[in-house]
N, C-alpha and C positions, 0 to 999 in steps of 0.2 A: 639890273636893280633887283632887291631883296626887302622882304620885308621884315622889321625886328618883330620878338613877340611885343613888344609895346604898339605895335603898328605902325610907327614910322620906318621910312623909308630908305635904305643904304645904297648908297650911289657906289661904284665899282671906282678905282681908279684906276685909269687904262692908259695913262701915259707910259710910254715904253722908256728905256733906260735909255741914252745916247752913250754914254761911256761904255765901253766893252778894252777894256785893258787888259795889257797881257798878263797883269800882274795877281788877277782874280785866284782866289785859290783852289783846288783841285778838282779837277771835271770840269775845266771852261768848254770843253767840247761839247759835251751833254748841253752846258747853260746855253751855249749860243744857238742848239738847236730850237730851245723857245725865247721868245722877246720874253724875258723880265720885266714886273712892273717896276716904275720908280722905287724904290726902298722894299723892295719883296726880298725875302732871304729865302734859300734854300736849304729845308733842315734835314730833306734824305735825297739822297742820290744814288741810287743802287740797281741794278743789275739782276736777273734771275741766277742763282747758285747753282754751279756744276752738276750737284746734285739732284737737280730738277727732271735732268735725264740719265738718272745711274742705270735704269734699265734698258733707256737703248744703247748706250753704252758699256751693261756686259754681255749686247745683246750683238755689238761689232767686235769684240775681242773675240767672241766666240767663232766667228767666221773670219777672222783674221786668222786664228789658231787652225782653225779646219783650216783656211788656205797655205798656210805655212806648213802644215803636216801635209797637206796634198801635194806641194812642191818636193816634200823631202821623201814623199813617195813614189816619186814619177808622174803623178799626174798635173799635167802641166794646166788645163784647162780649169781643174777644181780648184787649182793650184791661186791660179788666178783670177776665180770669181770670186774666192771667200777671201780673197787682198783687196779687190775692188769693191767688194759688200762691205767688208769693214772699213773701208775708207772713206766709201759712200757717205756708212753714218756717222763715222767723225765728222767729214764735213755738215752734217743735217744738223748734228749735237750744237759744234761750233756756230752754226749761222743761227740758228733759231736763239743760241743765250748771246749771240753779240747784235741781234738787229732789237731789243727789245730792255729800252730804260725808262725804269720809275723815278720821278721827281716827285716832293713833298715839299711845298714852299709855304710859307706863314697864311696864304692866301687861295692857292687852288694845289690839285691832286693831279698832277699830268701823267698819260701813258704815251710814250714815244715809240714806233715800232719803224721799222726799216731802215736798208742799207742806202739808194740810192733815191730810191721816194719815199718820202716819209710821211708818215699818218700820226698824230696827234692826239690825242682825246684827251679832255680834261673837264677838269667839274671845280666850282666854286667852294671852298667851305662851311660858308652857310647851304650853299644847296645839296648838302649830302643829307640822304633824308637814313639811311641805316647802314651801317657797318656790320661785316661779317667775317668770322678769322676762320679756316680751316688746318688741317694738316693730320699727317698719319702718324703714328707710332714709328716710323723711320724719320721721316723729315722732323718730328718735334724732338728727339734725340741729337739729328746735326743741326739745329737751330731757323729751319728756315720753314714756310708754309705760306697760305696763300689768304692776300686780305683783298674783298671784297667791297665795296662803297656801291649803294645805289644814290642815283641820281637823275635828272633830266637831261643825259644826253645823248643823241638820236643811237638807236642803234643802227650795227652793223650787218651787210652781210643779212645770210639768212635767221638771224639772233634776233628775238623778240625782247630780250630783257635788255635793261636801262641799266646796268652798270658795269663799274670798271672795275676791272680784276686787275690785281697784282699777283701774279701767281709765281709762286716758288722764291719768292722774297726772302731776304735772308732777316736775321730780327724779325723775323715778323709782329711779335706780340708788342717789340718795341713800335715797331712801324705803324700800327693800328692805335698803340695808346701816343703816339705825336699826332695820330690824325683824329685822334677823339678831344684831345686837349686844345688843338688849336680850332677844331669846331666848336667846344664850346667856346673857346675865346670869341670869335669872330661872331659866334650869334647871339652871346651875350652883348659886345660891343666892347670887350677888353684888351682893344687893340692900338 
């Protein structure tokens, strides 16, 4: 429950969907991994951008390349550890952008993280109490950066602050002004 600035009181509706048809349109996988409320829509569904990690990614090419010039100079050991270091970080690139999806639905702000157990985090609309957009002069050229929302939910881990990051989000600036527009919807009650 929420309070309006009038001071009455908003009740959550938590009924979950029963319908889950095959017929839902794209990223039913993302959707099934939260219960939906009754008539909640989801208005981003996005993924961190390959981009997120260009530096550890020219950072395996470059030990791919040393291991490929090591093989084609006899040495077989260097040969093979800058093939196994740059494949390493392929794979670290790869898992770290596929265990990790933002959702934006008309009514909360989800962070979904892992492959086999999954963790969750999510904050209601009205209780986002500030928003923050970041990004550097690379990532605001390929379009992607990182949007912040504080909130009330527990932290994690060694982490003292209270909010959820989307980081290396693509749109971002779109991403941050759906979640400014539908918080003011929702704390106004224009829903």
């Amino acid at each position: 429950m929420s309070q309006k600035r009038d001071g009455s009181a908003l009740a959550y509706d938590e009924a979950e969907t029963a319908d889950r048809s095959s017929d839902r349109s794209s990223r039913t996988e993302s959707r099934r991994e939260i219960s939906l409320l009754e008539g909640e829509e989801v208005l981003v569904d996005a993924q961190p951008t390959w981009w997120n990690w260009i530096g550890h990614a020219v950072g395996g090419g470059l030990a791919g390349l040393i291991g490929v010039l090591g093989l084609a100079a006899g040495s077989a050991a260097a040969g093979v550890l800058g093939i196994v270091t740059g494949l390493v970080i392929a794979g670290y690139i790869w898992y770290r952008r596929n265990r990790v999806r933002y959702l934006v639905t008309d009514r909360r702000l989800v962070v979904i993280a892992g492959f086999t157990a999954r963790t969750t985090s999510e904050t209601w609309m009205e209780d986002i109490r500030g928003l923050q957009t970041s990004t550097t002069a690379f990532s605001r050229g390929r379009g992607f950066g990182t949007v912040t929302v504080s909130h009330a939910v527990i932290p994690q881990g060694l982490s003292r602050t209270s909010a959820l990051s989307l980081s290396g989000v693509p749109n971002y600036a779109d991403v941050a002004n759906t979640i400014r527009q539908r918080q003011s919807e929702r704390k106004a009650g224009d829903y």
